[in-house]
N, C-alpha and C positions, 0 to 999 in steps of 0.2 A: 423488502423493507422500504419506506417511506419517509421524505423527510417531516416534520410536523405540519409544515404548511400544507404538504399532500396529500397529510392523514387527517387536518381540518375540513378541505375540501371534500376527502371521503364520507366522513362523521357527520358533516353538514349535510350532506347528501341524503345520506342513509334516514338519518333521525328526522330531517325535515327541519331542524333548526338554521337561525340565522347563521351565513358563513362569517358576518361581524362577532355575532356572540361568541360562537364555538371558540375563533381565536383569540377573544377577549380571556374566555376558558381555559385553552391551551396556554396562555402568556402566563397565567396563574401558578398553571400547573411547573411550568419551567420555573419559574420565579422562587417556587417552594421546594423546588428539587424534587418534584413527582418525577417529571419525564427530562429526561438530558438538555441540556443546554448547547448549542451551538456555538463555536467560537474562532471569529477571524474566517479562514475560507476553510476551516474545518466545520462542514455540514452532517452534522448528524443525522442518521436515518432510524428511526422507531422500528423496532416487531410489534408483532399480534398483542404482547403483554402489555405494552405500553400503548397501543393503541386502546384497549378495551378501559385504560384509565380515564382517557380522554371521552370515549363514550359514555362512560358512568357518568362523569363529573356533566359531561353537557345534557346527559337524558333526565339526571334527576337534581341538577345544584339549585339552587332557589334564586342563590345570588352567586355571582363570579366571586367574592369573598369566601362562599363553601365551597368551591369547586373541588381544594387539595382534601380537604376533609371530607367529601360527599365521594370521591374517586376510592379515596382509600378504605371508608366504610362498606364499599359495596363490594370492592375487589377483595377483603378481606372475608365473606360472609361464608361461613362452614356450610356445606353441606350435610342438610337435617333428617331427611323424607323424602323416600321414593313417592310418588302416590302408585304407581301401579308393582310396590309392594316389596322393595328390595332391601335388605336393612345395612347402609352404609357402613356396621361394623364388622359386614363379616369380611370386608378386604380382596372379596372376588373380584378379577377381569369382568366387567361386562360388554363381550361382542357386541349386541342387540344395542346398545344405549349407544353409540355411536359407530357409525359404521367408516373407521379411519383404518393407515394399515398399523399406529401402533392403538394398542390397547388401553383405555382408563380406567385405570384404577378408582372405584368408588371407595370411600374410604370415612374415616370420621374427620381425616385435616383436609378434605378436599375442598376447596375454596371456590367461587364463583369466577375467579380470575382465572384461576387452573383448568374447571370446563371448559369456559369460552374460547382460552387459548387450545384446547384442543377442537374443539369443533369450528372454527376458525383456523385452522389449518388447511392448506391445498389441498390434501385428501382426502379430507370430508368430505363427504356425500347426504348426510343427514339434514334436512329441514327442521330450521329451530325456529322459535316466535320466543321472544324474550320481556319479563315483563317486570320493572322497579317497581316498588311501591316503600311509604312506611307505615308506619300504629302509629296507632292516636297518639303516643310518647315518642314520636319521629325515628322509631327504631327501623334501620331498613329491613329490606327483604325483599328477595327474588324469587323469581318461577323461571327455569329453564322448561319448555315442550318441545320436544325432538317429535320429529314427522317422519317416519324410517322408509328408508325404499320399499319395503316389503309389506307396508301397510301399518303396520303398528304403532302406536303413537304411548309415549310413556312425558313422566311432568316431573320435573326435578324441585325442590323449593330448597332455598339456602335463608338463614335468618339464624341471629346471634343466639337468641338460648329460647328455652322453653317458656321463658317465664313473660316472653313480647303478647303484647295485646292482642287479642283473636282480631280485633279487627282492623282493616289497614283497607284502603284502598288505591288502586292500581292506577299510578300518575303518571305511568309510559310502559308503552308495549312497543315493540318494535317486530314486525312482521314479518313471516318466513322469506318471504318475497325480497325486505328491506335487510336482513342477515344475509339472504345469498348474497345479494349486491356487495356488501360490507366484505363478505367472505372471496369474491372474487376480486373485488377493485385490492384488495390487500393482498390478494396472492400474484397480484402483476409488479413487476417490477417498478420501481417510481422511477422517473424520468426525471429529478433533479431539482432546481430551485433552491430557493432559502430556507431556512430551517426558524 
C-alpha cells in the first residue's frame, strides 16, 4: 500500500500525465471523500481499489471539477460482453480470463473497479491494455484486453445499459507495458511520505 502522494507519482507515471494535474486530481478526490484523508502524522496508505479511482478520474476527467464524478462512473461500470463469447450471467470461474491464484468471478454485478483490482494484484501474471472512452451522450465505457501467457487474448467491455450510443470513441488507452508498470510499482511496498 501506498501513501496518495506515492500513488500520484505512480499514476503520473504510468498515464503520462502531469504529476501537477494528477495531484490537483487526487486533492479532489480527497476533498469529496473518494479516497481517505490524511490526518496530523496519521499517514494514510491507499490499496489497488483506491488507487484505480485515482487512475479513472486522472485518465479520463475533463476538468479536476469531474474528477469524483468521472472516478466513480468508471469504477462503477457493469460488466456487459465478453467478446470472445462468455455470457457474464452464467456465474462460472473463469481460469483462462486471468491467470491469478484466486479466481474471478464473471458475473452480471462485476464492476470495472472489481477487475482491475484483481488483475492488479501481485499475482497476476496476465497482460492487459486498458481503454476509457464515452457516446456521444458522455456515457462511459471501457474495454478490458487481457494478453494470456499461453497466447490467447480475450476483450472484456463494461458500459451502463444497452440503450448507450454505438458510437464512442476511445480518449485513453493505457498500454500492456504501462499496466504492468502500474501493477508492479503497486505491489512494492511504498516507502513513506505525506499523504
Amino acid at each position: 500500500m501506498h501513501t496518495v502522494t506515492e500513488t500520484v507519482e505512480i499514476i503520473s507515471h504510468v498515464t503520462g500525465k502531469l504529476r501537477g494535474r494528477v495531484a490537483e486530481i487526487a486533492r479532489r478526490l480527497i476533498d469529496d471523500g473518494v479516497l481517505p484523508k490524511s490526518s496530523g502524522r496519521a499517514v494514510v496508505r491507499i490499496d489497488h481499489s483506491s488507487a484505480v479511482l485515482l487512475l479513472f478520474a486522472a485518465a479520463r476527467a475533463d476538468r479536476v471539477a469531474d474528477a469524483s464524478k468521472t472516478a466513480t462512473e468508471f469504477a462503477g461500470l457493469p460488466h456487459r460482453h465478453n467478446l470472445f463469447g462468455l455470457d457474464p450471467a452464467e456465474s462460472k470461474p473463469v481460469k483462462p480470463l486471468i491467470a491469478i491464484k484466486h479466481e474471478l468471478k464473471v458475473h452480471p454485478g462485476l464492476t470495472l473497479a472489481e477487475c482491475l483490482a484483481g488483475l492488479l494484484a501481485p499475482d497476476a501474471t496476465d497482460r492487459c491494455t486498458l481503454g476509457f472512452a464515452k457516446d456521444a451522450s458522455g456515457r462511459p465505457s471501457a474495454t478490458v484486453k487481457t494478453h494470456h501467457q499461453n497466447g490467447a487474448n480475450s476483450s472484456m467491455l463494461f458500459f451502463e445499459d444497452d440503450t448507450a450510443n454505438s458510437w464512442s470513441r476511445e480518449t485513453f488507452t493505457l498500454s500492456a507495458d504501462a499496466f504492468d508498470a502500474l501493477r508492479d510499482a503497486l505491489a512494492r511496498d511504498g516507502g513513506g511520505g505525506d499523504g
